[in-house]
C-alpha positions as CSV (number, residue, x, y, z in Angstrom):
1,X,-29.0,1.3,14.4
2,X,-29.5,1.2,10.8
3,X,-26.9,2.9,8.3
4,X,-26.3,3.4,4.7
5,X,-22.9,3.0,3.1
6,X,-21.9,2.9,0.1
7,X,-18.9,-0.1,-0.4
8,X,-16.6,-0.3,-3.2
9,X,-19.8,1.3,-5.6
10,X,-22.3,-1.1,-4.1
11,X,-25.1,0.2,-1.8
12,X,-25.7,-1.6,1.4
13,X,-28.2,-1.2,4.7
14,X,-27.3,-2.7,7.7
15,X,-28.2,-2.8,11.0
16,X,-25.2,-2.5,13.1
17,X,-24.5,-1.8,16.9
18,X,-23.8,1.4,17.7
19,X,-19.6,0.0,19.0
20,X,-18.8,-2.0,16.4
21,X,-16.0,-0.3,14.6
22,X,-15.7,0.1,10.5
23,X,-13.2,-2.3,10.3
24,X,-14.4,-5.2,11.9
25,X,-17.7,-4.7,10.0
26,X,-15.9,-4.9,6.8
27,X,-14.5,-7.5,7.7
28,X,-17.8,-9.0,8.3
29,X,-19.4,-8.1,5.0
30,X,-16.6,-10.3,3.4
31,X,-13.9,-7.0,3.0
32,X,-11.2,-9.2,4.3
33,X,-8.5,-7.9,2.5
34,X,-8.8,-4.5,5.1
35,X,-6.6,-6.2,7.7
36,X,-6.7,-6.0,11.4
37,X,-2.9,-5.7,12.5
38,X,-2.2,-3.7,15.7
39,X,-5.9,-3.0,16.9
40,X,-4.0,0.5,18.0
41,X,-4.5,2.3,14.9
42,X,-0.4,1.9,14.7
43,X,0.0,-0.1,11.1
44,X,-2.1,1.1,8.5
45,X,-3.2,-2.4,7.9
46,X,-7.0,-1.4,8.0
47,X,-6.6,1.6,5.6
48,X,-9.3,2.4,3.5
49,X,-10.5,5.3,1.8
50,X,-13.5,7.1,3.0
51,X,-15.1,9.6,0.7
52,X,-11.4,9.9,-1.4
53,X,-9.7,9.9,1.7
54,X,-7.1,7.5,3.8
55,X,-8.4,6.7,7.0
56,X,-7.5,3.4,9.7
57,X,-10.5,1.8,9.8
58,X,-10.0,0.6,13.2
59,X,-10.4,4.1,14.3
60,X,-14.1,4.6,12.4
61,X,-17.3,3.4,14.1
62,X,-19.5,2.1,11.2
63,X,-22.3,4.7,12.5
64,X,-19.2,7.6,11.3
65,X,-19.4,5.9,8.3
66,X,-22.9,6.2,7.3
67,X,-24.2,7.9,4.2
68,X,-20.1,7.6,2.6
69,X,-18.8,6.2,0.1
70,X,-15.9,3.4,1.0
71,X,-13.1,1.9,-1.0
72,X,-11.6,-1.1,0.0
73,X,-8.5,-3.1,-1.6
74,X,-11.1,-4.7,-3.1
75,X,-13.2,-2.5,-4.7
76,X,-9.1,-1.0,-5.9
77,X,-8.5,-4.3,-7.7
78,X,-9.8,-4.7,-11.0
79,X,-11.5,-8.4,-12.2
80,X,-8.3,-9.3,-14.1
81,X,-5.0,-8.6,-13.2
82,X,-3.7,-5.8,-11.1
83,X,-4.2,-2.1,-11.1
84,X,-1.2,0.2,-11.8
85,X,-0.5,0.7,-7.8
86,X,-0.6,-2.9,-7.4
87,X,1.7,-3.6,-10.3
88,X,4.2,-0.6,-9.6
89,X,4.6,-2.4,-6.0
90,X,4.9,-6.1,-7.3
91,X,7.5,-4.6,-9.9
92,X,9.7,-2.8,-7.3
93,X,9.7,-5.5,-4.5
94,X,7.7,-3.1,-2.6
95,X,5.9,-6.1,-0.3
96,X,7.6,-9.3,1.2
97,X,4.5,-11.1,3.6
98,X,1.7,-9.2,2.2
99,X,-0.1,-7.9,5.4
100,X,0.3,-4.4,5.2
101,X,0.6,-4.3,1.6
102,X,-3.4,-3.5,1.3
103,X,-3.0,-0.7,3.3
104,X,-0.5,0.5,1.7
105,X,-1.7,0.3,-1.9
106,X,-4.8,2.2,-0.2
107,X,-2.8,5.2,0.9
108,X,-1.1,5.5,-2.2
109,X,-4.3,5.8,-4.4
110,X,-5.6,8.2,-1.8
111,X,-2.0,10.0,-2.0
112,X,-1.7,9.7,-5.8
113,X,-5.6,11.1,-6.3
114,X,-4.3,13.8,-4.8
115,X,-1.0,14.7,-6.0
116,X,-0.4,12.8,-8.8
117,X,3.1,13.5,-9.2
118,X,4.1,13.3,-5.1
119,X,7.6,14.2,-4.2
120,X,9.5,12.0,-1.7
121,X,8.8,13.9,0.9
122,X,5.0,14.0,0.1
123,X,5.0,10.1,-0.3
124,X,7.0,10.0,3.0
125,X,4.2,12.3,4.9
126,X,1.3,10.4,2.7
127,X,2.5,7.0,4.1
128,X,3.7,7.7,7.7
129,X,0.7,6.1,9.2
130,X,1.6,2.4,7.6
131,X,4.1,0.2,8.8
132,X,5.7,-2.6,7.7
133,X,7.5,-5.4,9.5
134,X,9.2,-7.1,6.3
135,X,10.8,-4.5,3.7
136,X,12.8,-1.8,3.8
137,X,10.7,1.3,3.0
138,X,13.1,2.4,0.0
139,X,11.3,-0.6,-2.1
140,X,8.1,1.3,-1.3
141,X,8.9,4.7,-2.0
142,X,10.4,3.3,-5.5
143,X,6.9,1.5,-6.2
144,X,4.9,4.7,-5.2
145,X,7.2,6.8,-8.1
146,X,6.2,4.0,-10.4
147,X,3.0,4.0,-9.8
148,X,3.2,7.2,-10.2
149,X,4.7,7.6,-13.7
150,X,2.1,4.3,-14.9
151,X,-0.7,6.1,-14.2
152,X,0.4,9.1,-15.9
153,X,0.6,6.9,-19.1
154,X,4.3,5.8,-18.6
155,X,6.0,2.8,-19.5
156,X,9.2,2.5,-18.5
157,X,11.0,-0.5,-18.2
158,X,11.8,-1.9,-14.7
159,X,16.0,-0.8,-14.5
160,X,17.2,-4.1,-13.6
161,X,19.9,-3.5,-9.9
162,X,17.4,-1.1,-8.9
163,X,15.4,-3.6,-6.6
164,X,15.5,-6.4,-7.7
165,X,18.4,-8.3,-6.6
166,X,18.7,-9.4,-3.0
167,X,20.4,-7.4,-0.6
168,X,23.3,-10.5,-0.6
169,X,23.7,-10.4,-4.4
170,X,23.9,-7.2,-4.1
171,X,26.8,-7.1,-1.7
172,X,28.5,-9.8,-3.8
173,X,28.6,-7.9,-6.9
174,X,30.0,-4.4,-4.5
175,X,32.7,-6.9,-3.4
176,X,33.7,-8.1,-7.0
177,X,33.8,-4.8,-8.6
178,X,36.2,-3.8,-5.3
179,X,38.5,-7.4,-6.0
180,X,37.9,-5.8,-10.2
181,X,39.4,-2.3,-9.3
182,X,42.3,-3.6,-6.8
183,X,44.0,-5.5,-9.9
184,X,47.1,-7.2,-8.4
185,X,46.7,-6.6,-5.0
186,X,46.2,-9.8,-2.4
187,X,42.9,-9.5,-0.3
188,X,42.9,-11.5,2.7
């Protein structure tokens, strides 16, 4: 069957077998950054946007897909550098291994499109449908604020103790200040 999709703002035709589902067909096309992680729809790993919004790509048939626009991580990522979702979740630690991290980033621009200023509770419900194996999900949430406040033109500086400190530093400095405040007393 032949189709017509529109990928990251670049028309394609292609002749494609009526099974063969979006993802794997992205993948195909050189889209490799739309990652194949639980083949369940379970991870969010395959997340890209389909006409503005966040749909598992492992879930799609590329006949669904026909005559709509599709942005991948790819077509998210400007030429140079990183664009202000990317750089709110470098900044906040909000990735460790990188697998789910495009799908991720994917779902935020499709949350943040929408609701530019999301609550918790909104990012929470926005990103339910991605998991990740590596980080806690409070780095994420923190990077999704960010990227928040960068796109709406601010600049704040990354508040260093926030996230950037491994969780063992981080209990090392708790256990100093508790040896600061017990002044003479003997810990054993």
């Amino acid at each position: 069957m032949k189709v017509t999709i529109t990928v990251d703002f670049e028309h394609l035709a292609a002749e494609v077998e009526p099974r063969v589902l979006l993802v794997e067909w992205l993948r195909a096309i050189g889209k490799t950054g739309v990652h194949v992680g639980c083949d369940t729809s379970s991870c969010g790993a395959c997340t890209v946007l389909v006409d503005g919004a966040p749909v598992k790509s492992c879930t799609m048939l590329v006949m669904q897909a026909a005559g709509t626009a599709i942005e991948t991580i790819h077509g998210l990522t400007p030429a140079e550098g990183l664009s202000p979702v990317q750089e709110a979740f470098a900044d906040e630690h909000g990735l460790q291994c990188g697998f789910c991290t495009p799908g991720f980033v994917v779902s935020t621009v499709g949350l943040l499109r929408e609701s530019p200023d999301p609550s918790t509770e909104e990012i929470i419900d926005a990103l339910e449908g991605n998991l990740c194996r590596c980080t806690g999900y409070t780095s994420i949430l923190r990077a999704v604020h960010r990227a928040a406040a960068l796109l709406a033109g601010e600049q704040r500086p990354i508040e260093a103790g926030l996230s950037h400190e491994t969780p063992v530093i981080r209990n090392l400095i708790a256990s100093s200040e508790v040896h600061e405040d017990l002044s003479d007393t003997e810990i054993v």
